[in-house]
N, C-alpha and C positions, 0 to 999 in steps of 0.2 A: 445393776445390770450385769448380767452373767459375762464372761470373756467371748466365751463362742460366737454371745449374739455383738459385742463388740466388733471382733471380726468382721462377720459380715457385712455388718454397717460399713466398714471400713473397703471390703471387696467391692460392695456395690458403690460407695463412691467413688472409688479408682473407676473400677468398669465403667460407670456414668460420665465419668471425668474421660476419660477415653473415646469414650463413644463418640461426644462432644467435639471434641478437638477431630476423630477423625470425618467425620460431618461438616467440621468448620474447613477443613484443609477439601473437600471436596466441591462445597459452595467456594471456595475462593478460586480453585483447579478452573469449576464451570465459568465463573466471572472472567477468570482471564480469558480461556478458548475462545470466549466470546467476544470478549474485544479486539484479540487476536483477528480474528475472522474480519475484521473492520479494516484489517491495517492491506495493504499492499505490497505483494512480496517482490522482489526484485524482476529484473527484465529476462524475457527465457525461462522463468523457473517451471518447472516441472508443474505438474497435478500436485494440491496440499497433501493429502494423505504420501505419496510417495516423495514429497519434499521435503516433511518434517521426518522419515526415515535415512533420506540423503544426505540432509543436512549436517554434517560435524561440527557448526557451529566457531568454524575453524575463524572468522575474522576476514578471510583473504577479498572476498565480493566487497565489503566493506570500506577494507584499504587499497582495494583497486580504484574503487569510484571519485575522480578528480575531485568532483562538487558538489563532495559529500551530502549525499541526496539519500543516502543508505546508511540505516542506523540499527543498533541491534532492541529485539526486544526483550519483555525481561525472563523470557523462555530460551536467551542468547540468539533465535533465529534472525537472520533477516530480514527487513519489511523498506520498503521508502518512504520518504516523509515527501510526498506529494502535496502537501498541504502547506506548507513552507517554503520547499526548492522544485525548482522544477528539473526534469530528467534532460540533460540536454544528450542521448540518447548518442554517447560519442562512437563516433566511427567504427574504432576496434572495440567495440564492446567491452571495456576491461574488467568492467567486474562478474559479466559473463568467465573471460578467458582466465580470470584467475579463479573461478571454481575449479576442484579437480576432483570432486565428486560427484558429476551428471545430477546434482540439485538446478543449478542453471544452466541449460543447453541448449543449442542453436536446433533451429531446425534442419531438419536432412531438405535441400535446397537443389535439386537434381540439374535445375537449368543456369545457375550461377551467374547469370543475368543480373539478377540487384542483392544488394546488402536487406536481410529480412528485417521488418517494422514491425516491433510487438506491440500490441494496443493492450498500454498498461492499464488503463483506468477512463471511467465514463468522465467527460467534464463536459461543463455547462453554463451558460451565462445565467448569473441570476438579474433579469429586469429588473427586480425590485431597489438593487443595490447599484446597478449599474448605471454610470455617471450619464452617458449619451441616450440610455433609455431614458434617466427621469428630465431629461433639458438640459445640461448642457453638454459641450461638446469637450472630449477628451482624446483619444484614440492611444493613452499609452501602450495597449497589448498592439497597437498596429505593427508588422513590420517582424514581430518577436514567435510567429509561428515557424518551427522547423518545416512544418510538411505541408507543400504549395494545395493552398486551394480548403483547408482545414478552418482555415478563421477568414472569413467574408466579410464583408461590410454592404448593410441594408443603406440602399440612398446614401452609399457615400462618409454616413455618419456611424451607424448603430452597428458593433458587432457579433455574426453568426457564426455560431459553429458548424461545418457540417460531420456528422457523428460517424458517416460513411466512408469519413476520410482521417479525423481526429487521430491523435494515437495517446491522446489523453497524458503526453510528459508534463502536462501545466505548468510548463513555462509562463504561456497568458496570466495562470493566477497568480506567481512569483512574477512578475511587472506589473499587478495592476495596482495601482494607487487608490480605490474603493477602501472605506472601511464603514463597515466589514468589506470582505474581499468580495470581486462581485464574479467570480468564476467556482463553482463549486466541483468539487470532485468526490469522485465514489467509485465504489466497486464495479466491476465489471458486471450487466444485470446477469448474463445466461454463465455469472462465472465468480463464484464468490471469492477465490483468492487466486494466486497466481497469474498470468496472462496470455491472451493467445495471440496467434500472429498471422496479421492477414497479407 
């Protein structure tokens, strides 16, 4: 075999080897975005596209939050683990007030009447899973909703959510005794990441 045509053999494996890897680092780039997209970002945060500019990934939202409900992801941003802890949605907001980059920020509030409620996340009773749907009688989420009038109870026994009023911290799913959990949570429908505030 001639050297030249060695070379090239040798150029086009590089190049193949190349190409490769950078294909692979781009299916992994898509896979994360896309999980990303699943997670839920802190309370207040901005629109995605202008959060993940905002964000310096600086820690502070993180080490503000008492009950540690806010964790980093592996993009360092922040997101809550809603699925775990629930947001008890503390008074001064601290892991709002310790952003100092407008990634999380209050809303402009003209009549200063009430402290703003962001509705972080859709949540939901799963009958399927839930104790007092399938017979017997439990009520451990009773009592455990911050915001009056969000978790009802059918005849007394079975509990509802009303979604009109939820603000989705799932505290309910962090006390329910179901296994699996019988409160499910997810994204916001008209809002795939971030949250808004009604």
């Amino acid at each position: 075999m001639k050297p030249e045509t060695e070379l090239k053999r040798r150029d086009l494996f590089r190049l193949g080897a190349a190409k490769a890897t950078e294909i692979a680092a781009t299916v992994v780039s898509e896979k994360l975005a896309l999980r990303e997209r699943n997670w839920i970002r802190p309370p207040f945060a901005i629109d995605e596209a202008t959060f993940v500019s905002a964000c310096t990934k600086c820690d502070k939202c993180i080490e503000g939050c008492p009950h540690q409900v806010l964790f980093r992801l592996p993009d360092d941003t922040p997101a809550m683990d809603l699925i775990n802890r629930g947001c008890r949605m503390c008074g001064e907001w601290p892991c709002v007030r310790a952003c100092e980059t407008g990634a999380l920020v209050f809303p402009v509030d003209d009549t200063k009447q009430h402290s703003p409620v962001p509705r972080l996340a859709r949540v939901a009773i799963n009958e399927q899973t839930c104790l007092p749907y399938l017979g017997p009688e439990c009520g451990a989420c009773q009592g455990t909703c911050p915001v009056p009038g969000a978790l009802t109870w059918r005849d007394g026994i079975k509990p509802v959510i009303n979604e009109e009023l939820c603000s989705g911290c799932a505290i309910c799913r962090e006390i329910c005794i179901a296994d699996p959990k019988a409160i499910d949570v997810s994204l916001l429908p008209d809002k795939p990441t971030g949250n808004e505030v009604r």
